[in-house]
matplotlib code that plots the C-alpha trace (Angstrom):
import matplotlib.pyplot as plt

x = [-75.4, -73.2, -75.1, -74.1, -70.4, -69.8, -71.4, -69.0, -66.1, -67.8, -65.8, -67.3, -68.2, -66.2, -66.7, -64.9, -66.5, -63.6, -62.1, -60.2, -56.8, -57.9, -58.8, -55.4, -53.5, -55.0, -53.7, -49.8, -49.8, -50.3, -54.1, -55.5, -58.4, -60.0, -61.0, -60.8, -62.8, -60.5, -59.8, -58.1, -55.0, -54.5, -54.7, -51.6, -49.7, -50.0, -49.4, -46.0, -45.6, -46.4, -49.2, -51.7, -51.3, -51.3, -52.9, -56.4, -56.8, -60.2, -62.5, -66.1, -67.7, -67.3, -68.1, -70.8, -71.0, -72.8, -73.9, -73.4, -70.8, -67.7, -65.5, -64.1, -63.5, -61.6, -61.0, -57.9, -57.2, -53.6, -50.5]
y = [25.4, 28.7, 29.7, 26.4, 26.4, 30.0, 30.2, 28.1, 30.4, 34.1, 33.7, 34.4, 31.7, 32.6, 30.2, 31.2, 29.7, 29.3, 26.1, 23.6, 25.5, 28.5, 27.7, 25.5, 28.9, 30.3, 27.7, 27.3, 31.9, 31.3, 32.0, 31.0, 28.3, 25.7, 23.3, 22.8, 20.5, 19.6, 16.5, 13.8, 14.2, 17.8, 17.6, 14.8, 17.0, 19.8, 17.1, 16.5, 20.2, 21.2, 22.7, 20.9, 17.9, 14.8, 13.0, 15.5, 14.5, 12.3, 11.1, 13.0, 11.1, 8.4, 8.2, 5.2, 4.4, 5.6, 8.6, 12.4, 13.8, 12.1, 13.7, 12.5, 15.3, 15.2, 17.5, 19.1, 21.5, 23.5, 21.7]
z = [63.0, 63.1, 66.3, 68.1, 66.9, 68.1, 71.3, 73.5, 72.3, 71.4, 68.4, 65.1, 62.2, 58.8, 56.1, 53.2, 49.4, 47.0, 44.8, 46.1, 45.1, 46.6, 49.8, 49.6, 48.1, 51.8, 53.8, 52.3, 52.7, 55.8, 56.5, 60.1, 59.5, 61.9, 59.1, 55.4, 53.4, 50.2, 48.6, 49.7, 47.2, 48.0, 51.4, 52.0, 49.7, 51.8, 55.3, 53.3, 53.3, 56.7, 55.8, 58.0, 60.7, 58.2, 61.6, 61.2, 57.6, 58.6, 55.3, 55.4, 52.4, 50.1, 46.5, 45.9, 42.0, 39.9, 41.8, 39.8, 42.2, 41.9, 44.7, 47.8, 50.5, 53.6, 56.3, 58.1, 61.0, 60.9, 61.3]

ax = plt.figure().add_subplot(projection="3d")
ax.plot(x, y, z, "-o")
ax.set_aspect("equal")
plt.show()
């Protein structure tokens, strides 16, 4: 997918494997990022803080009970 996503723009593919508060930590320093998958809760917080644009927050997945993982992510490009 990598090869796809890069070759309208030349630019390179960085995907960054951290928790949830890191990649957040990232963000709020000031780090440059085209999207962030975090959940739901962490990502209005940092709307409220101007840390991203509260109107890219877009769901990605629902949980359905009774399956094993029980998170909700959401994604958000820079405010």
């Amino acid at each position: 997918m990598a090869p796809m996503l890069e070759k309208p723009t030349e630019d390179k593919l960085l995907v960054v494997k951290d928790t949830a508060a890191g990649i957040a930590k990232r963000i709020r320093d000031g780090r440059n990022f085209g999207l962030a998958i975090l959940p739901p809760a962490m990502l209005e917080a940092m709307g409220k803080e101007d840390a991203v644009s509260v109107g890219s927050i877009i769901p990605l997945a629902k949980v359905v009970a009774g399956t094993q993982n029980g998170t909700v992510y959401a994604g958000a490009v820079p405010a």
